[in-house]
DONUTOR-170731 format. One line per 4 residues: for each residue x, y, z of C-alpha. Coordinates in Angstrom, 3 decimals, padded with zeros to 6 digits, m for minus. Layout:
<pts>
X:Y:Z | ...
</pts>
This chain:
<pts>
m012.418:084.594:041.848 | m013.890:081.557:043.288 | m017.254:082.630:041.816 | m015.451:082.853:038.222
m013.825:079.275:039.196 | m016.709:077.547:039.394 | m018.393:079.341:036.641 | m015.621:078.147:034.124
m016.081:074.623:035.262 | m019.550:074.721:035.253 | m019.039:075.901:031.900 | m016.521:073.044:030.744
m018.515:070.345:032.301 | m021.532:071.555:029.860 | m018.913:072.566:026.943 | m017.611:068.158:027.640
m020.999:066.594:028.006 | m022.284:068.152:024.370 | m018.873:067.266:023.056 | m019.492:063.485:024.034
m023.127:063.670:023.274 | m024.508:060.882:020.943 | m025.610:062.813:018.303 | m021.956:064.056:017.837
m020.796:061.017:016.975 | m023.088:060.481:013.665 | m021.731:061.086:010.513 | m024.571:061.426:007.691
m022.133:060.770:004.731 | m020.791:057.417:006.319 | m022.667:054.976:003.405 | m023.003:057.509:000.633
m020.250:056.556:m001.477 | m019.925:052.633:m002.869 | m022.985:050.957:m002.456 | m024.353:052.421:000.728
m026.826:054.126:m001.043 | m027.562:056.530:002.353 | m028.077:060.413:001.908 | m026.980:063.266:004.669
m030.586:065.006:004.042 | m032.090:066.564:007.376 | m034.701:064.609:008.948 | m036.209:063.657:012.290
m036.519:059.590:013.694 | m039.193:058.234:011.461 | m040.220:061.356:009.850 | m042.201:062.036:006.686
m039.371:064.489:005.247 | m036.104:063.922:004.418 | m034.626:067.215:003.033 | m031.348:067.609:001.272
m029.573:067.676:m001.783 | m029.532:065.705:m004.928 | m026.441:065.164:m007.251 | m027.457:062.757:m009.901
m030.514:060.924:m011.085 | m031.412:058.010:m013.625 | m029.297:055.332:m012.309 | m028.521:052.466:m009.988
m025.912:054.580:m008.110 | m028.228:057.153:m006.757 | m031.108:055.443:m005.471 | m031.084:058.207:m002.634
m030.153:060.875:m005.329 | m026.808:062.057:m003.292 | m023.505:060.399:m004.172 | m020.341:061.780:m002.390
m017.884:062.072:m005.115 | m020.269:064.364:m007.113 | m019.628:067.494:m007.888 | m022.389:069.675:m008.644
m026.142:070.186:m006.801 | m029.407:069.519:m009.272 | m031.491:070.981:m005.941 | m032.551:070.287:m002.840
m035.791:067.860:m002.733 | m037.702:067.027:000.184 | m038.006:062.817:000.762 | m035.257:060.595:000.118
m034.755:056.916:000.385 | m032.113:055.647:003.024 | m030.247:052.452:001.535 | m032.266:050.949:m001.107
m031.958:049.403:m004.136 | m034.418:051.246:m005.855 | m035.107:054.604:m006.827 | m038.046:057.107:m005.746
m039.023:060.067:m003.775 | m036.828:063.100:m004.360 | m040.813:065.335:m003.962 | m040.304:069.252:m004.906
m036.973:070.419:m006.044 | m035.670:073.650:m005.317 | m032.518:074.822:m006.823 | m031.385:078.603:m005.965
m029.345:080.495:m008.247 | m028.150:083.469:m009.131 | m027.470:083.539:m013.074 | m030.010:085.064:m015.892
m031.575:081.525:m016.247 | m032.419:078.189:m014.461 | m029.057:075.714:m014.569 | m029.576:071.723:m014.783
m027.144:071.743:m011.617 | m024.640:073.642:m009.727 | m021.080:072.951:m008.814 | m020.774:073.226:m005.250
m018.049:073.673:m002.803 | m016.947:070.111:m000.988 | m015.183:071.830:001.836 | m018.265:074.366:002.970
m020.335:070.619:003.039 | m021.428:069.406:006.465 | m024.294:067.735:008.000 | m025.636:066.300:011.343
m028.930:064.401:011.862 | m031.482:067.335:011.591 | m029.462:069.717:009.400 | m027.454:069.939:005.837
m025.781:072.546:004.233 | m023.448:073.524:001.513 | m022.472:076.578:m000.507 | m023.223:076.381:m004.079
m021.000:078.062:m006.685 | m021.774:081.718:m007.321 | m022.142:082.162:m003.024 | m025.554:080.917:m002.170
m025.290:079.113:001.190 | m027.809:077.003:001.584 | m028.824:075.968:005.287 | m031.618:072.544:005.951
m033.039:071.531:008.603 | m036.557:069.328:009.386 | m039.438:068.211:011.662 | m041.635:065.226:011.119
m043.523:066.962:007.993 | m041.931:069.795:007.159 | m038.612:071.141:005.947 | m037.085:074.671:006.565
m034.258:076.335:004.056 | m032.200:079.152:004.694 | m030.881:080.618:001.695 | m027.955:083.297:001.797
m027.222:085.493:m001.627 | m024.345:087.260:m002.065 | m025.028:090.864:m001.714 | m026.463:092.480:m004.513
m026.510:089.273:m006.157 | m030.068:088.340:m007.665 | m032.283:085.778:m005.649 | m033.401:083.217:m007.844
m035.657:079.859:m006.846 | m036.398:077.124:m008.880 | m039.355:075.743:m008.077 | m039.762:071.896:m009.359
m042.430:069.481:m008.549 | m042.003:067.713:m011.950 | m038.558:066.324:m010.593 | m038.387:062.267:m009.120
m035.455:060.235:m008.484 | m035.924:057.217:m010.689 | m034.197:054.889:m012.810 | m033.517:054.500:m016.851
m035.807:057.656:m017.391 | m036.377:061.078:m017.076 | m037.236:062.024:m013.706 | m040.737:064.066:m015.376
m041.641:060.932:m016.976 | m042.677:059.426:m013.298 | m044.869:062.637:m013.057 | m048.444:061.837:m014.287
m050.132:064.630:m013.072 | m048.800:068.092:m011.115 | m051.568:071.044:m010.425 | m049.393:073.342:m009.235
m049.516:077.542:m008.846 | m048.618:080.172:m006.417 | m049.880:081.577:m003.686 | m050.232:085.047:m004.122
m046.804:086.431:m003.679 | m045.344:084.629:m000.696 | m045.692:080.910:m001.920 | m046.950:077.830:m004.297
m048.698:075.004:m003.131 | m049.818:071.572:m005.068 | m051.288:067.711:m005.872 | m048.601:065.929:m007.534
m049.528:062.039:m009.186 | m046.096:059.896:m008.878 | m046.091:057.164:m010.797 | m042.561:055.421:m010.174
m041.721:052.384:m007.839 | m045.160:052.757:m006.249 | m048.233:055.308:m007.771 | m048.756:057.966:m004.829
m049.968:061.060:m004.693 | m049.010:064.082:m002.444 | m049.933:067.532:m001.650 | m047.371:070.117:m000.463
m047.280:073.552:000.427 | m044.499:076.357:000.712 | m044.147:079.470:001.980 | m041.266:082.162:001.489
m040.181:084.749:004.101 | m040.318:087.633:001.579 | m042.656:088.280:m001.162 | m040.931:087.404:m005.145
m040.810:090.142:m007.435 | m041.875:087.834:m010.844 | m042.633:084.362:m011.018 | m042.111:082.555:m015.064
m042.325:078.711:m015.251 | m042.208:078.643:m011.253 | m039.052:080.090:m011.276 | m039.134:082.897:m008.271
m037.239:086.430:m008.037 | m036.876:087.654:m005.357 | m034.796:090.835:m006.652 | m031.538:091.789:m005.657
m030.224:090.372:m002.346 | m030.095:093.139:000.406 | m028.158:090.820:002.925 | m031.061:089.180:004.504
m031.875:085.411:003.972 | m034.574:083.871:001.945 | m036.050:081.547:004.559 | m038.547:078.693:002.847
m040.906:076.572:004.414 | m042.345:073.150:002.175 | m044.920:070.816:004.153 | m045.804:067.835:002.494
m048.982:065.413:003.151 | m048.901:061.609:002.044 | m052.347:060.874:002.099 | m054.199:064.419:001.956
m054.914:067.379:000.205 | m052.947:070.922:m000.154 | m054.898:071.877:003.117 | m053.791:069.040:004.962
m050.052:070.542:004.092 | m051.034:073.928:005.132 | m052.137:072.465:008.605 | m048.866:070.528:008.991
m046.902:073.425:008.349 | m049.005:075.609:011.052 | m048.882:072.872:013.515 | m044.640:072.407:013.082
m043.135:075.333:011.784 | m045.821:078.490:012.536 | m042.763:080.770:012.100 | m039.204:081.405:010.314
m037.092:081.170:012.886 | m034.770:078.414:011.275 | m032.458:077.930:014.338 | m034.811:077.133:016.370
m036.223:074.220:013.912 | m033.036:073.047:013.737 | m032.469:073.049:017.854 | m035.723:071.060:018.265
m034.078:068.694:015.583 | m030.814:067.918:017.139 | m033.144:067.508:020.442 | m035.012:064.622:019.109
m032.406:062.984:017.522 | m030.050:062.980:020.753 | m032.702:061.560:023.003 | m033.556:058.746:020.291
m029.701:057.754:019.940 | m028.951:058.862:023.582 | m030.779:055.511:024.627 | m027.512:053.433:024.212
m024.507:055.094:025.802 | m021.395:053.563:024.794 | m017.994:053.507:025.928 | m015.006:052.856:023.379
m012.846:054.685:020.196 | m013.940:058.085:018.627 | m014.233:055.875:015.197 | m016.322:052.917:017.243
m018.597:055.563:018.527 | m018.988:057.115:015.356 | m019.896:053.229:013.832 | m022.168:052.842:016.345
m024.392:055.728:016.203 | m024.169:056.577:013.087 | m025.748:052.882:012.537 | m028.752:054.143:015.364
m029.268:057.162:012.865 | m029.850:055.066:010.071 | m032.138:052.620:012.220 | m034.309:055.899:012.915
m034.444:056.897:010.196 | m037.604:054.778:008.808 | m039.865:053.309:009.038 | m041.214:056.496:008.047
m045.409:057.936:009.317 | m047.319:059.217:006.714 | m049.925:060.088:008.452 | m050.957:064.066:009.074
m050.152:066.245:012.212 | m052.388:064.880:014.685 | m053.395:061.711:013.260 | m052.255:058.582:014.541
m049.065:057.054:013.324 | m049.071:055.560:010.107 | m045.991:053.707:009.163 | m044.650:052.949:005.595
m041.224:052.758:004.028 | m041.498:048.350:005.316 | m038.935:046.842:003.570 | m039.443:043.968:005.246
m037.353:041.599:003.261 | m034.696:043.115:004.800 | m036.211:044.728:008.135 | m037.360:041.773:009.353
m034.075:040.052:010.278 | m032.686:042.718:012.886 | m034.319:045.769:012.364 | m037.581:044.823:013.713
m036.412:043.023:016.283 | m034.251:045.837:017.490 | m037.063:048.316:017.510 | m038.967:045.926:020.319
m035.878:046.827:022.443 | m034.889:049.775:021.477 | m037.910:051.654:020.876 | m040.626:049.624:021.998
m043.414:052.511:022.143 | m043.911:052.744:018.137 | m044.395:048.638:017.980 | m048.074:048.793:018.578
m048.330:051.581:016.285 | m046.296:049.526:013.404 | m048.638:046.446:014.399 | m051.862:048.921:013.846
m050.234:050.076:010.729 | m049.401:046.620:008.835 | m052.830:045.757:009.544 | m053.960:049.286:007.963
m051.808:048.416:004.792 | m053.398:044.918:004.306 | m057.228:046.028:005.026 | m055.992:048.605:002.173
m054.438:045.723:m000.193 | m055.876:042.625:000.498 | m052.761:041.218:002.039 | m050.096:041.741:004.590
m047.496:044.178:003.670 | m044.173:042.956:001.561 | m042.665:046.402:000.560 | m044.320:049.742:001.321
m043.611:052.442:000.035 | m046.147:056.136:001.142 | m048.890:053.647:002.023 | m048.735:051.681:m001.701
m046.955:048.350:m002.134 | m044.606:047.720:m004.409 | m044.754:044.089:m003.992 | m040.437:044.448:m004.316
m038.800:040.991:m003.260 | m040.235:037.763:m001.814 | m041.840:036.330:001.209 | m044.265:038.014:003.316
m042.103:039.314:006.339 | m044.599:041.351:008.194 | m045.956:038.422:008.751 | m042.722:037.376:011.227
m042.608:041.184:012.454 | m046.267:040.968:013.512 | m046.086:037.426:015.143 | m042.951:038.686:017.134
m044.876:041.325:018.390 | m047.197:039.006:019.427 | m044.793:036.475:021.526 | m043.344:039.421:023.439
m046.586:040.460:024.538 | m047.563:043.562:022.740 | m050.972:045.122:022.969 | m052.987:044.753:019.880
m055.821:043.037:018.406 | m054.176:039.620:017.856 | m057.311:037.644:016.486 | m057.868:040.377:013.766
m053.699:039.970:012.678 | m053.759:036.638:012.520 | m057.051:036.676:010.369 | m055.334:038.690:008.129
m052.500:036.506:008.079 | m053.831:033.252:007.842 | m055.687:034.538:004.546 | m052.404:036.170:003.196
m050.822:032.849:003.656 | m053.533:030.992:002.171 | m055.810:033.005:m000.341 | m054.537:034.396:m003.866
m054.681:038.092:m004.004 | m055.612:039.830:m007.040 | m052.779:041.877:m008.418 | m049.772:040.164:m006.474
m048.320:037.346:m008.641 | m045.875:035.972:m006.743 | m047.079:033.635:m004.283 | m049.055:030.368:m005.726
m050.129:028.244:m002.354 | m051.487:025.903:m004.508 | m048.336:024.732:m006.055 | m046.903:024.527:m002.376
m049.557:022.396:m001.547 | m049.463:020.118:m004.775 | m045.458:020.168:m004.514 | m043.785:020.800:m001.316
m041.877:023.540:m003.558 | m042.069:025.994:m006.223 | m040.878:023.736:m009.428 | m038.572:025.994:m011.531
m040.218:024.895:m014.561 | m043.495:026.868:m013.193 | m042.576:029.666:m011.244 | m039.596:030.902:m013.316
m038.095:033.087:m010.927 | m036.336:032.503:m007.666 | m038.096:029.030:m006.830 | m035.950:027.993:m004.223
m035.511:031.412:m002.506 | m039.345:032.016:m002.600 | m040.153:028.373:m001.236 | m037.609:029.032:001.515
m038.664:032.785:002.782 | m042.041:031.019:002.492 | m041.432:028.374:004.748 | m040.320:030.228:007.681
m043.058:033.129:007.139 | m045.196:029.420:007.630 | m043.450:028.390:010.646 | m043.853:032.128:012.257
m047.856:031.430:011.509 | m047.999:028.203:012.990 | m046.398:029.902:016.744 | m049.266:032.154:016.588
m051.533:029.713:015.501 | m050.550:027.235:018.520 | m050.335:030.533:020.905 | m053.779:030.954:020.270
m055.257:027.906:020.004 | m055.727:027.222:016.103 | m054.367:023.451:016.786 | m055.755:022.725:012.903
m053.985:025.648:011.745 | m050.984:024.915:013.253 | m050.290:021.602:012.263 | m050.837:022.963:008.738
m048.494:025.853:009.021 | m045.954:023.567:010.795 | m046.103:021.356:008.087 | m045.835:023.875:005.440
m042.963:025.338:007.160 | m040.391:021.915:006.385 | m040.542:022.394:002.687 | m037.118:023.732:002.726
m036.177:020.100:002.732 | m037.811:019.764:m000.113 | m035.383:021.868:m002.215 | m032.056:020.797:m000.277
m030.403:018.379:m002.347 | m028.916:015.668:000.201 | m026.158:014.075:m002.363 | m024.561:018.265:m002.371
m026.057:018.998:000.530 | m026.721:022.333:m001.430 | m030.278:023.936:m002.253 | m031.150:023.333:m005.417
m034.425:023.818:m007.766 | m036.369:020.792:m009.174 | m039.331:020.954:m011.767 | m042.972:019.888:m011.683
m041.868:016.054:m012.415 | m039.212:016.274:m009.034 | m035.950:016.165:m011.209 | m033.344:018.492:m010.222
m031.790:021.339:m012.269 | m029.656:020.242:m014.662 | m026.746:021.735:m015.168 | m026.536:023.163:m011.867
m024.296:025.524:m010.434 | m024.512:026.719:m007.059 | m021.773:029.807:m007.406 | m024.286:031.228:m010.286
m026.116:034.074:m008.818 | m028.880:036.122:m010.018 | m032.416:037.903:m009.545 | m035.339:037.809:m010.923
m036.804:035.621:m014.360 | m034.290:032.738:m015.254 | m032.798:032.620:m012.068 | m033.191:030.111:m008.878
m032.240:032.380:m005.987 | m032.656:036.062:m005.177 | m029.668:038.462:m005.250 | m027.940:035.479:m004.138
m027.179:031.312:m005.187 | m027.136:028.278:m004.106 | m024.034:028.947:m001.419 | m025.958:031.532:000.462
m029.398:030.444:000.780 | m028.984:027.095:001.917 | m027.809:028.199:005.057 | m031.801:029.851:004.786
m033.435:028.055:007.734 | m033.795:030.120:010.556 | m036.850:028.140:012.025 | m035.098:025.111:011.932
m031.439:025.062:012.621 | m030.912:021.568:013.944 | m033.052:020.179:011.440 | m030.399:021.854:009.045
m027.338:020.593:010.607 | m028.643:017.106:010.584 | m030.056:016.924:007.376 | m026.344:018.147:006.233
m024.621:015.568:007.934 | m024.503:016.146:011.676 | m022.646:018.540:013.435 | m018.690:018.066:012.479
m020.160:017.616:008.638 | m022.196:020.887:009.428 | m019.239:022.585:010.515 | m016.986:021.594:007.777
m019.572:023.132:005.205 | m019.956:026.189:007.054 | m016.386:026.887:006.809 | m016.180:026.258:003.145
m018.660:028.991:002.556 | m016.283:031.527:004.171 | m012.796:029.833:002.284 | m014.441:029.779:m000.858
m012.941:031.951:m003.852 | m014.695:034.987:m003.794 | m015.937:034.617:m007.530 | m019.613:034.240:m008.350
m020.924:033.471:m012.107 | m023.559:036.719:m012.995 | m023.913:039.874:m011.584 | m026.367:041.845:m009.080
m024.759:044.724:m007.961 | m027.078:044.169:m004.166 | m024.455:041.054:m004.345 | m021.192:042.601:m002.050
m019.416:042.446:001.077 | m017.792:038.609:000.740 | m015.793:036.297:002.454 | m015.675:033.552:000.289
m018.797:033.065:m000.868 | m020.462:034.788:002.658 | m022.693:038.184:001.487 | m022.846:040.446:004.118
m023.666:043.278:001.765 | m026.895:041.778:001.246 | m029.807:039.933:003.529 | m029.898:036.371:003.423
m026.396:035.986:004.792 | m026.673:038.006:007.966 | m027.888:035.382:010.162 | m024.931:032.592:009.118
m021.788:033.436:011.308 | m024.158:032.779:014.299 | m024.854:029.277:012.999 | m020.954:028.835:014.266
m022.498:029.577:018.010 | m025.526:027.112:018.067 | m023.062:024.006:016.491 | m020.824:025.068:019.500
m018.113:027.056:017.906 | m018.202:030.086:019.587 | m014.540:031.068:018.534 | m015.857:030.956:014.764
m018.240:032.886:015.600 | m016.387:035.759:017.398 | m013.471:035.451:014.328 | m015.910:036.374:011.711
m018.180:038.655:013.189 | m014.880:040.824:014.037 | m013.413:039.979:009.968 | m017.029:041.491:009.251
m016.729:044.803:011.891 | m012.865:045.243:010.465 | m013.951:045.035:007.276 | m017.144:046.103:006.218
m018.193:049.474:008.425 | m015.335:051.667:007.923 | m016.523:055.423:009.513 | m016.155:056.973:005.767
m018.336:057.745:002.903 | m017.757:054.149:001.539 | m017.514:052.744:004.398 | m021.051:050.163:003.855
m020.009:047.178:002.171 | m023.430:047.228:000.364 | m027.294:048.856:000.830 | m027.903:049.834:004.072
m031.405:049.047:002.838 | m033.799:050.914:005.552 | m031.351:050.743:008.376 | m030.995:046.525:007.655
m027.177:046.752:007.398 | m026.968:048.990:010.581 | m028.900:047.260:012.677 | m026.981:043.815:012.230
m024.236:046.583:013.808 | m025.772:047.629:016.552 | m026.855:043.814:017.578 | m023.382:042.151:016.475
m021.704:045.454:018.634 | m023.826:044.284:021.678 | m022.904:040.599:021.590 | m025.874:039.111:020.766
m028.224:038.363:017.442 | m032.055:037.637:016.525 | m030.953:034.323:014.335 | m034.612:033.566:013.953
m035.740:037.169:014.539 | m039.765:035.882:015.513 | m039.779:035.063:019.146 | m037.440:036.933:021.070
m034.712:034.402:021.324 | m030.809:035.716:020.600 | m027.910:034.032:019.758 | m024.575:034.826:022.092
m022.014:036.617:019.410 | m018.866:038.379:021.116 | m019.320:042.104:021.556 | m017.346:044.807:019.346
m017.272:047.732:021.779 | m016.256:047.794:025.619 | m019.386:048.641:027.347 | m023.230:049.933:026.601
m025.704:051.193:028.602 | m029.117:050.498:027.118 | m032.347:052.545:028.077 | m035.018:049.842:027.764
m038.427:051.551:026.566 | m040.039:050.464:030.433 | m037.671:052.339:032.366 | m034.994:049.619:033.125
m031.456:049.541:032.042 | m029.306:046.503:030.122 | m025.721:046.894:030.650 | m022.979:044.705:028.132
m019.660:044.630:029.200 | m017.018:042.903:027.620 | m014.231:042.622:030.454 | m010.636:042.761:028.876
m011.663:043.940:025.542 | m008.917:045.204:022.854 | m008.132:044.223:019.343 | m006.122:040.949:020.607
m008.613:040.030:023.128 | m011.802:038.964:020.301 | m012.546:035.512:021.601 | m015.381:035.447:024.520
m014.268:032.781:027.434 | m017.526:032.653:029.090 | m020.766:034.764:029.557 | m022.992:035.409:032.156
m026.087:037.488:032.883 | m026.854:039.350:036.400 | m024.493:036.662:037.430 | m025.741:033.128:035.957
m023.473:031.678:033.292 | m024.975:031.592:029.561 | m023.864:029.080:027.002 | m025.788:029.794:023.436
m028.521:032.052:023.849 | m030.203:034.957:026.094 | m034.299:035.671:025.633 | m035.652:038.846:025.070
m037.904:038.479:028.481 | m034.578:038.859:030.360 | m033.062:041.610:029.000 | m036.070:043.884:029.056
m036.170:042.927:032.645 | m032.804:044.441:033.080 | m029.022:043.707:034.480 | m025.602:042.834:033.317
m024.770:041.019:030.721 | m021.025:040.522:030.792 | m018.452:038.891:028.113 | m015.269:038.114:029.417
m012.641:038.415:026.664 | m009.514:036.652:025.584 | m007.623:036.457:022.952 | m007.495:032.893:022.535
</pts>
């Protein structure tokens, strides 16, 4: 009896520790309603696959191809986008059916729908249950017919999410056949947000009867499962696919894929431990999933890593920054990668998508996620990166219209009458991709090239109007726009600012912040307008639909806005600061399909989470300096990538107590800030809360 004793609570101690385990707490669908734009596909951290279902195609609203409220299945492709505002992957199709011909799409059941991290699946009207899981390059189906049902496969390779076309319009080329009996391999030319080609390769478990128009039968179902196998390879040929399919999944056992799934992706998110509510759990990792999700290597089983999917206009604020803690072994690979990516393009990355960039948005922000790396001591070859970016900060590229350095050096600022699109936003993210060049420059003794950088990197004043004490555009002659209004907000040709106006990005001067606060006014003045831009109406004149998630005329559904609330923190109003950043938790990550107040765009959105959660924020996110927040969750345990341990604590912490009374760090008070230095070296940082 005492032997069966122990045995039972050996066996509940187990049974409690998986319950709790980190991975438990994600939900994939969190984001993929509204204007999340996420996906529950099965992947791996930073994996080249992404394998799940698509529901709808052609439009803004499925940029990852899954939306939660649909109700039917067009297949099951094999890359997906996490968050964007754009549309692409969605590489070979596969719909299974059972009917006397292929269907466009297949109602499915919503209550057999589930996912985790590494695994999908969902039974399709007509009884096929359809089972997902991933590793880094492949994907693995499991496909249960009804008995005596026929097996069907659609086969698709001519299928791409996009936008305002047909997805086989993106398709310029597709060499595609079977393999004998027991598969189909392929090249396929994309031509869609980026032009990439891929080569994949699939294998089934049993051999197909007939094969018309690569649709596959398989006969009539005996009870067993039609297991497939797709590898994919970004920058090979069908062999290389072949090889990545021996090297990750040599056999069919699909459970076991799945296992080693669920493996990696609890000892990724098992790095924080956090204490607090089932539904602040569930916020909190399911933001680390997203994180991990991308950037995403391209490279082919046993190559060295080779990381695209940068979306650095967005990445670069928290994202990057919370990789150097979080997962600070893939850094030097990133840095080796970026490099890669500009010896391939001529300049530094801006958006890349499968090794091609798009040249999406504005700025150069690999240029602060390289120079970070940098200042907290990284290995790499720092004289080649800054090479590369002194001459993407200086030189005209061929092909990438966007940047003119000349008209920054003739004007101080992109005139609107010139550059017709986002003038001030471009001169802005300019400047402080400037000032990030001119720390390098200093760090490594370019004194030349930092004075020029340095300089380059104040012509945000040029664009801030003092008598609104608003950014605002001016032409070639230095008049300012007129008519002006700083609530109009657009994107793109005809417009000042990007997915944003006037409100937003004048609070865009990371570099600088006490230069801001004193060119509006001083600090009471400074603190008056910064509490406008949170009481304003929420009403804007245009529409972008990236444009969501406001307090007054505060974005948090979209980028430039996520460093403001800490502003409230450096002018000494720490209250403010802890107010908002618990209106934004309350408010705008709910642990339900809509529960993203806009794009996650490439685990942007989450990340801000996961810092804001934590207490603490990369304002400027190049240096390793953070700005003191108040934490959203009780305590957190943080595995630092060198073997040390950062614990938060917020003492007293409830919904009343918000408010932080004082901070300290392995026992010496903090006022403002807390450098990366000391809290990879490891300790306690602890928030006492109050609620007043």
């Amino acid at each position: 009896m005492r032997k069966l004793m122990v045995v039972v609570a050996f066996g509940a101690a187990i049974l409690a520790v998986v319950a709790d385990s980190a991975a438990n707490y994600v939900d994939p669908f969190v984001g993929t309603a509204g204007t999340g734009h996420t996906f529950p596909a099965a992947c791996v951290p930073f994996g080249l696959v992404q394998a799940g279902p698509d529901t709808g195609n052609g439009d803004w609203d499925h940029c990852s191809g899954y939306r939660y409220g649909d109700s039917s299945i067009f297949g099951f492709s094999q890359t997906h986008l996490n968050g964007t505002g754009c549309p692409d992957l969605g590489d070979v199709r596969m719909l299974p059916f059972t009917s006397e011909s292929a269907p466009e799409s297949v109602p499915y059941d919503k209550a057999s729908e589930s996912a985790r991290p590494g695994f999908y699946t969902v039974t399709l009207d007509g009884g096929v249950k359809v089972e997902v899981s991933a590793t880094e390059r492949c994907a693995i189906y499991r496909m249960s017919y009804p008995k005596d049902a026929h097996c069907r496969l659609l086969v698709d390779p001519r299928w791409c999410i996009t936008r305002g076309k047909t997805p086989a319009s993106c398709i310029q080329f597709c060499d595609v056949a079977p393999d004998g009996k027991t598969g189909v391999s392929g090249k396929v030319v994309v031509n869609n947000w980026v032009k990439r080609t891929y080569a994949f390769k699939m294998e089934f478990s049993r051999p197909f009867v007939s094969e018309r128009d690569l649709v596959f039968d398989f006969g009539a179902s005996q009870g067993e499962p039609l297991v497939v196998k797709v590898a994919l390879s970004a920058l090979g040929g069908v062999s290389d696919a072949e090889r990545n399919l021996a090297t990750e999944i040599p056999g069919w056992d699909f459970d076991r894929v799945a296992s080693a799934a669920d493996a990696k992706w609890e000892k990724m998110l098992s790095r924080v431990a956090v204490e607090g509510s089932d539904d602040q759990k569930r916020n909190f990792y399911t933001s680390l999933y997203h994180l991990f999700i991308q950037p995403n290597d391209i490279s082919d089983a046993g190559q060295s890593p080779y990381y695209s999917t940068l979306s650095t206009w967005d990445t670069f604020r928290a994202a990057h920054p919370l990789y150097t803690i979080l997962v600070p072994e893939i850094v030097p690979d990133l840095v080796r990668s970026m490099q890669r990516q500009g010896e391939f393009t001529g300049y530094l990355p801006i958006w890349t998508l499968w090794g091609r960039d798009n040249q999406c948005m504005i700025g150069t922000h690999s240029v602060p996620v390289l120079v970070d790396a940098y200042l907290k001591g990284f290995p790499g070859d720092w004289e080649s990166v800054y090479a590369q970016i002194k001459e993407t900060l200086t030189k005209r590229h061929e092909g990438r219209g966007k940047e003119r350095w000349d008209l920054l050096e003739r004007h101080g600022y992109y005139p609107y009458d010139v550059i017709r699109s986002e003038s001030v936003s471009r001169t802005l993210e300019c400047a402080y991709d400037d000032w990030c060049a001119a720390q390098m420059a200093a760090k490594l003794g370019r004194e030349e090239d930092a004075k020029f950088f340095l300089r380059r990197s104040g012509n945000w004043r040029n664009v801030l109007d003092p008598s609104l004490g608003l950014m605002r555009s001016r032409d070639s002659k230095g008049k300012w726009r007129d008519p002006f209004d700083p609530s109009a907000v657009g994107y793109g040709a005809g417009y000042d600012f990007t997915e944003g106006n006037s409100y937003q990005y004048t609070w865009h001067v990371m570099h600088d912040p006490d230069g801001l606060v004193a060119a509006l006014g001083g600090r009471d003045a400074f603190v008056d307008k910064l509490d406008a831009l949170f009481e304003r109406p929420e009403e804007m004149k245009g529409n972008v639909l990236d444009v969501t998630g406001l307090i007054g005329q505060y974005v948090h559904g979209n980028e430039p806005s996520h460093h403001v609330i800490y502003f409230y923190t450096l002018v000494g109003e720490r209250d403010k600061a802890a107010r908002r950043v618990r209106d934004v938790f309350d408010r705008f990550y709910l642990p339900k399909p809509d529960g993203l107040c806009g794009n996650d765009d490439c685990g942007q959105m989450s990340a801000w989470y996961v810092f804001s959660a934590l207490g603490f924020y990369p304002f400027n996110p190049c240096g390793g300096t953070y700005v003191l927040g108040a934490p959203q969750i009780p305590k957190a345990v943080v595995r630092l990538g060198n073997g040390k341990t950062l614990t938060v604590i917020a003492k007293n912490f409830s919904k009343e107590n918000k408010y932080v009374k004082s901070v300290t760090f392995n026992g010496k008070p903090l006022d403002k800030t807390i450098e990366h230095a000391d809290l990879m070296s490891g300790g306690e940082l602890v928030f006492e809360m109050t609620a007043k």
